[in-house]
LOZARO-522442 format. One line per 4 residues: number of its first residue (from 1); for each residue x, y, z of N, C-alpha, C. Coordinates in steps of 0.02 Angstrom, whole numbers, padded with zeros to 5 digits, m for minus. Example, Ala and Ser with C-alpha at 12.3 -4.5 7.8 and 13.67 -1.06 7.14 Angstrom:
// LOZARO-522442
1> 00660/m00284/00390/00615/m00225/00390/00660/m00165/00390  00642/m00112/00354/00684/m00053/00357/00645/00002/00394 $
This chain:
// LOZARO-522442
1> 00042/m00060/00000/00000/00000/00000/00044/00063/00000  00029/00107/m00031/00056/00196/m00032/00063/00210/00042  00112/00238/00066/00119/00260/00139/00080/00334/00120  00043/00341/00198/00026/00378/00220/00029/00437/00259 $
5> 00026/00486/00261/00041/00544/00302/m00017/00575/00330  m00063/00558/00306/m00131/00586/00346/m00186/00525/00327  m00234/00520/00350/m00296/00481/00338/m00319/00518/00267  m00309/00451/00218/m00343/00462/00142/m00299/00498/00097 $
9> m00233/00525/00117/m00224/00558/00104/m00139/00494/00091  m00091/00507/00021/m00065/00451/m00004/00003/00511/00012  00051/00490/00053/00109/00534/00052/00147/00562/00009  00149/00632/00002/00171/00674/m00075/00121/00702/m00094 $
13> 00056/00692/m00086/00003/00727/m00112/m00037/00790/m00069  00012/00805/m00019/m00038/00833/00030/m00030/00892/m00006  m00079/00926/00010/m00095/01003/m00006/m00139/00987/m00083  m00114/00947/m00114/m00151/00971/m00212/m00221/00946/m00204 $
17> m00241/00892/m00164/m00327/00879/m00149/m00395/00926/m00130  m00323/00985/m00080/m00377/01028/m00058/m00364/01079/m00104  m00344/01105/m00141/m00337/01162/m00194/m00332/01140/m00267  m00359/01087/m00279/m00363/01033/m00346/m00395/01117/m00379 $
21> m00458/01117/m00366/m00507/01172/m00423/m00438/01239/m00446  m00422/01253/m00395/m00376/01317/m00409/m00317/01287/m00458  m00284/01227/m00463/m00233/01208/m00500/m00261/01216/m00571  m00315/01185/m00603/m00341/01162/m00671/m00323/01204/m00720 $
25> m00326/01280/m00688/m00322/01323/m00712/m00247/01340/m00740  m00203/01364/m00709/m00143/01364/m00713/m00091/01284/m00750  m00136/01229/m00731/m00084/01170/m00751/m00113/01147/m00813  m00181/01179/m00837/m00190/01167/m00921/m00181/01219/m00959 $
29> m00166/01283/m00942/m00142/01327/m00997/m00084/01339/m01002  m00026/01297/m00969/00041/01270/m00995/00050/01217/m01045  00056/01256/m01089/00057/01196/m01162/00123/01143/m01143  00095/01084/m01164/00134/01045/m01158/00204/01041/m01181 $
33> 00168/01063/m01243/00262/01090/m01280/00328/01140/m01232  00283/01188/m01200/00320/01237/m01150/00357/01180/m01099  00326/01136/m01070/00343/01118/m01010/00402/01066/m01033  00396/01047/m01099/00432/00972/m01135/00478/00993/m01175 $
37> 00488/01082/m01212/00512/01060/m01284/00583/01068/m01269  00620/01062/m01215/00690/01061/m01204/00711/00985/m01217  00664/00927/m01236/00675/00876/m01216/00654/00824/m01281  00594/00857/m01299/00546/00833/m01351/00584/00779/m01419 $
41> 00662/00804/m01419/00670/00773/m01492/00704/00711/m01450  00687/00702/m01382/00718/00640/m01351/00682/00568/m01348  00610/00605/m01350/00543/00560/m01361/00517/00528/m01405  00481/00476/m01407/00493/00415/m01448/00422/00457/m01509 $
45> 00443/00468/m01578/00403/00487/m01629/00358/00448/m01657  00357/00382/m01675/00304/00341/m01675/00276/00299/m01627  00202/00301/m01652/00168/00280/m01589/00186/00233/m01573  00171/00224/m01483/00191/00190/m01417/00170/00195/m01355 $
49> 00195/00171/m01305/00151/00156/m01262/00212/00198/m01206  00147/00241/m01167/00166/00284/m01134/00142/00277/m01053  00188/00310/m01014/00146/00289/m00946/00162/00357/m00902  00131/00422/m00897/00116/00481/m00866/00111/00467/m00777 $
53> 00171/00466/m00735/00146/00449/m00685/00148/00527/m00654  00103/00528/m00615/00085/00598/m00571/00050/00642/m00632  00002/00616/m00650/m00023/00642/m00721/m00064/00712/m00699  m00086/00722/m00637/m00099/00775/m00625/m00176/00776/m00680 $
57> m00205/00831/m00702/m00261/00842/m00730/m00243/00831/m00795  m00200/00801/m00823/m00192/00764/m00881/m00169/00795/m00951  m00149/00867/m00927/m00137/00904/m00996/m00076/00874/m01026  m00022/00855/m01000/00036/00815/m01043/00022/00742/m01091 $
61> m00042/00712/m01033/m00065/00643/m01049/m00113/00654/m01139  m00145/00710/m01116/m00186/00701/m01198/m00146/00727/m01242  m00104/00769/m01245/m00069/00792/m01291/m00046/00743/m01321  00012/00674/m01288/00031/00633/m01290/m00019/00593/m01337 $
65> m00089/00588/m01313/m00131/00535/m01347/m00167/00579/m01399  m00156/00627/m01410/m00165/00663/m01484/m00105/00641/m01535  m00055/00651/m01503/00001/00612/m01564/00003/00542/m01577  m00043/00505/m01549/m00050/00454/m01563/m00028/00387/m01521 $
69> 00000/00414/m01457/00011/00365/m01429/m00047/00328/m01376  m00017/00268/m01365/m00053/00247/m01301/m00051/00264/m01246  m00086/00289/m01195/m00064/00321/m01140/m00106/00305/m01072  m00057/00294/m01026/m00077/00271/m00975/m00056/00345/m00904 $
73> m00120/00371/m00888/m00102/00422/m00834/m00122/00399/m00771  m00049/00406/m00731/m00070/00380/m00645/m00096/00436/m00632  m00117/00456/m00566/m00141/00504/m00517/m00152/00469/m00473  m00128/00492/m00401/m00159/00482/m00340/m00190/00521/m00322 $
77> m00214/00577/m00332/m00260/00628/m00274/m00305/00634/m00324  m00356/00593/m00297/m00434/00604/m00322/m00458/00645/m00363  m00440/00718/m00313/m00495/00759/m00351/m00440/00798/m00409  m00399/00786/m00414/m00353/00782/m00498/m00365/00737/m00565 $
81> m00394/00688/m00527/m00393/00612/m00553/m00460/00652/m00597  m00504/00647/m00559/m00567/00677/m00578/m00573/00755/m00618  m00547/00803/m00605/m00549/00866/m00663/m00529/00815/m00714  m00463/00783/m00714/m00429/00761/m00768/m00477/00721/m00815 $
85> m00517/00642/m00782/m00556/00614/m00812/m00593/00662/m00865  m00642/00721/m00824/m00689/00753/m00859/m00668/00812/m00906  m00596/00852/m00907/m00571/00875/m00938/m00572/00852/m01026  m00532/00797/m00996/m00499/00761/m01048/m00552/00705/m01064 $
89> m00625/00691/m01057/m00669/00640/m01061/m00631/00601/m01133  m00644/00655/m01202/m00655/00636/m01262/m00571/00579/m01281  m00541/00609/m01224/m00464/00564/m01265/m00459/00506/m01239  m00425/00464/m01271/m00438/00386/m01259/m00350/00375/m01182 $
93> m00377/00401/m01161/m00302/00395/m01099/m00343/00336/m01028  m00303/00304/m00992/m00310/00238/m00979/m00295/00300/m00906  m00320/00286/m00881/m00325/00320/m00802/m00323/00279/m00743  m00277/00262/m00699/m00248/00234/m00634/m00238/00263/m00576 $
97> m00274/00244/m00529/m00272/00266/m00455/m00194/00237/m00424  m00132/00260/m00408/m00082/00202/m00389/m00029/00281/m00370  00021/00248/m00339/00057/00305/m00295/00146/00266/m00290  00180/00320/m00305/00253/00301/m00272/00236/00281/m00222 $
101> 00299/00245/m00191/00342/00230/m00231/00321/00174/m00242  00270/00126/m00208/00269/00040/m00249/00226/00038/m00310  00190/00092/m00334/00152/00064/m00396/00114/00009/m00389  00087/00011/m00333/00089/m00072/m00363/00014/m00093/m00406 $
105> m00015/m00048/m00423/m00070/m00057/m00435/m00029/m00079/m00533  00001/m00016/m00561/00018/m00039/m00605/00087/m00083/m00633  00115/m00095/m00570/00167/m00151/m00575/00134/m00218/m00573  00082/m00210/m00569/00033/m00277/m00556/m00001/m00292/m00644 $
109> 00023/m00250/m00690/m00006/m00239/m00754/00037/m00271/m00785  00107/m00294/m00771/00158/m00323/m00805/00170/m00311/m00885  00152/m00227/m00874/00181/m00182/m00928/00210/m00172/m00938  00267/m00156/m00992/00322/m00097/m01004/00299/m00049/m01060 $
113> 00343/00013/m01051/00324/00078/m01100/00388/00098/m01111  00357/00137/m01184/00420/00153/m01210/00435/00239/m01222  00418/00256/m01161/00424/00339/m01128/00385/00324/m01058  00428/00356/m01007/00389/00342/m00936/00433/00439/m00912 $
117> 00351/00465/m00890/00358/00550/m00892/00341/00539/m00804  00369/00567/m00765/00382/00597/m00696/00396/00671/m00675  00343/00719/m00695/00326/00797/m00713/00322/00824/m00628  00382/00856/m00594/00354/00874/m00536/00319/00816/m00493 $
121> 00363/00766/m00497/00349/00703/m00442/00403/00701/m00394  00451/00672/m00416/00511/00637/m00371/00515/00672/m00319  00516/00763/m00319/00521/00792/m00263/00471/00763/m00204  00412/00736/m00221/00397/00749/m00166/00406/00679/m00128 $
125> 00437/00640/m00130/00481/00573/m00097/00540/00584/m00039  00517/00575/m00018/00591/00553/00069/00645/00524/00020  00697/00511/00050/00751/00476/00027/00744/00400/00016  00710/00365/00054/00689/00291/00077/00649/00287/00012 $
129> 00602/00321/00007/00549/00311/m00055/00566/00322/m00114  00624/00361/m00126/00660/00374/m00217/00716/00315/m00203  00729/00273/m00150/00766/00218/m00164/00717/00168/m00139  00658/00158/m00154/00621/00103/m00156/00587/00117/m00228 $
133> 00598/00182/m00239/00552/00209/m00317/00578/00190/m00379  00654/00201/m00378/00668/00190/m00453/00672/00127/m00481  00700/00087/m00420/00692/00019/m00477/00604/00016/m00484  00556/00014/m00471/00487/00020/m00495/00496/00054/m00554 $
137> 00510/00111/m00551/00482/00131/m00620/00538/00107/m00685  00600/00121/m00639/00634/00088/m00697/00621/00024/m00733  00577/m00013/m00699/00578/m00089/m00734/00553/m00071/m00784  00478/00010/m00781/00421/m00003/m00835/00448/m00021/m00888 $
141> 00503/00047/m00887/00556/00072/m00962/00567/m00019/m01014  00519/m00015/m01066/00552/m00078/m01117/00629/m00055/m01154  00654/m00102/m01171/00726/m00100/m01217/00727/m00024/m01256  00767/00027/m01258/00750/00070/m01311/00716/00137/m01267 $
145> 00666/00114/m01227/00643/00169/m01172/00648/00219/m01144  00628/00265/m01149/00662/00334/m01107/00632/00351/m01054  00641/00379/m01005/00604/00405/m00930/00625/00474/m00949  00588/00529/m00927/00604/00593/m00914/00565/00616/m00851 $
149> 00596/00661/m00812/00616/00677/m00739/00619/00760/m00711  00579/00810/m00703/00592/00861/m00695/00582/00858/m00608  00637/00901/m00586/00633/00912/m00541/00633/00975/m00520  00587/01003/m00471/00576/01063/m00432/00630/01075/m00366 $
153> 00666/01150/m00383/00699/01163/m00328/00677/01235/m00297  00672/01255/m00241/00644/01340/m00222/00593/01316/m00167  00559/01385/m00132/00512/01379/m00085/00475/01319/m00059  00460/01304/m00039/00386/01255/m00034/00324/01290/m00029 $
157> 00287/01276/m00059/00219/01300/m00035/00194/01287/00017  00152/01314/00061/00126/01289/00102/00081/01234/00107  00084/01192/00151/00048/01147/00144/00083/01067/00095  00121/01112/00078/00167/01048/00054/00205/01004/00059 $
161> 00220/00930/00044/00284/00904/00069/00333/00901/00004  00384/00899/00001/00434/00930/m00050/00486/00928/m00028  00529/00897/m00055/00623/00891/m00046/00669/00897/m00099  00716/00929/m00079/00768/00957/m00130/00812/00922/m00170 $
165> 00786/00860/m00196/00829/00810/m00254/00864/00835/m00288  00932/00825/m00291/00973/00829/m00346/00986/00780/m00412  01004/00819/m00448/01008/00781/m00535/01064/00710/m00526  01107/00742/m00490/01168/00668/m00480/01142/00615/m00427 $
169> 01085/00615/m00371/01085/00576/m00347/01032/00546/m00389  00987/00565/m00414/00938/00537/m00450/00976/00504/m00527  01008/00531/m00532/01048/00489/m00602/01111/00429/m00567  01116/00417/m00513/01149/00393/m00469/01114/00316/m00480 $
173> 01038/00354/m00444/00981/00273/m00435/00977/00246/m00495  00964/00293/m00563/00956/00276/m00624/00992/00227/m00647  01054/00259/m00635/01101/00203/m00676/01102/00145/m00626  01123/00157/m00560/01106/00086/m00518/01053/00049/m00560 $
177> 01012/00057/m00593/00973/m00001/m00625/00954/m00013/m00674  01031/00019/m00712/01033/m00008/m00779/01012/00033/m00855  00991/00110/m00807/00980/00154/m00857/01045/00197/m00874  01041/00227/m00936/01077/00286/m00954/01061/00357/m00952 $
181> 01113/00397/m00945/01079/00463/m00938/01092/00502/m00998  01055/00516/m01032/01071/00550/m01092/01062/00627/m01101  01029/00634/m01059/01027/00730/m01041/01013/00755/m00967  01064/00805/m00952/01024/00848/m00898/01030/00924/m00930 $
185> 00989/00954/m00886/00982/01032/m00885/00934/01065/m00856  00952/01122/m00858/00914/01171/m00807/00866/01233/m00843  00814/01237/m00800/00769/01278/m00844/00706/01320/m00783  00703/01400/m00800/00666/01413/m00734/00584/01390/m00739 $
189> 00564/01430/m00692/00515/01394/m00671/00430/01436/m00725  00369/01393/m00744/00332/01421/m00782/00282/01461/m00757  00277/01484/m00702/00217/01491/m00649/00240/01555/m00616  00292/01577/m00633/00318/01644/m00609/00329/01659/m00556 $
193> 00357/01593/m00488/00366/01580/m00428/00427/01604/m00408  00425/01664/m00375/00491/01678/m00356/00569/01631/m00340  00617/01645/m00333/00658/01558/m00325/00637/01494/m00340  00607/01503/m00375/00592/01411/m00421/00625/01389/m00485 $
197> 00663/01344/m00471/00684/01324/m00541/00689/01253/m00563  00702/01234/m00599/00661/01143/m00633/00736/01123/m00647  00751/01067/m00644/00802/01014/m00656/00768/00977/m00712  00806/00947/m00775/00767/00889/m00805/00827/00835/m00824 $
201> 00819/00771/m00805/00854/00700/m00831/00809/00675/m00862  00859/00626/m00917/00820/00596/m00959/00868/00546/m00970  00826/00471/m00956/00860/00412/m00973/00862/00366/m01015  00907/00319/m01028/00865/00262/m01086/00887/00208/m01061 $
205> 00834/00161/m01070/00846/00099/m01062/00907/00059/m01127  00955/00032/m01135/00983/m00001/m01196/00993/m00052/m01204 $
């Protein structure tokens, strides 16, 4: 089961349940391209099978399944899960209730994909949980596979849980299991948050 930090509430998610309505706004009129195109010619061009974890209200996930891929979006906090469902009704995206670090809802799918997106996740993991996390996700990655990884550094919001991951320890776990790192870099933040700025890795399976 997802560890917990409050009743109902799946650890890493606190704060976005109760201010879900106020996010929709701000996290779908960031075009996907804005948030991706430092990265984009890294991503697999014909269709494939994709797995959006922390899909949030799903604006990366349909874009994705407008180009034609298959796409699978996690979410743990409900009421994300839900704008996202009804947002995005018309696109054919495969929607999962499941949470770092065990997955296990979709490690239980005995899937692999061939792009696995982690948008403003990892931060919010303890140390214990991004080393119980990556081999999970890393298994999804099939032969050929890429993971991409942005990470948030600056303030916390209130109400948040959030930790300051670095690019080398996280490319550290990566390769511990067999991935490559084929890009990092740095890029500020889209939301106009004072001291915020984004980390991005990107791996491949070979």
């Amino acid at each position: 089961m997802p560890p917990t930090d409050a009743p109902g509430r799946v650890s890493g998610t606190e704060g976005y349940g109760e201010t879900a309505a106020k996010l929709v706004q701000p996290y779908e009129t960031v075009r996907f391209e804005d948030v991706h195109g430092d990265v984009l010619h890294l991503f697999p061009t014909a269709p494939c099978r994709v797995i959006d974890i922390g899909a949030g209200t799903g604006r990366d996930a349909v874009a994705l399944a407008a180009l034609g891929h298959a796409v699978t979006a996690v979410e743990p906090t409900p009421e994300l899960r839900d704008h996202g469902k009804s947002l995005h009704a018309a696109s054919p995206i495969t929607w999962i209730d499941d949470a770092l670090p065990d997955l296990g809802v979709v490690y239980g799918l005995g899937a692999t994909f061939d792009l696995v997106l982690l948008t403003g996740v990892w931060m919010h993991l303890d140390l214990l949980q991004r080393q119980l996390a990556m081999p999970r996700v890393a298994s999804l990655l099939a032969p050929g596979g890429v993971m991409s990884m942005r990470l948030r550094h600056g303030p916390v919001p209130a109400g948040r849980r959030m930790f300051d991951v670095s690019v080398e320890e996280t490319a550290a776990l990566a390769e511990a299991c067999g991935l490559r790192t084929i890009h990092r870099g740095q890029r500020p933040g889209l939301f106009g948050v004072p001291g915020v700025h984004w980390s991005v890795v990107v791996f491949r399976r070979d």
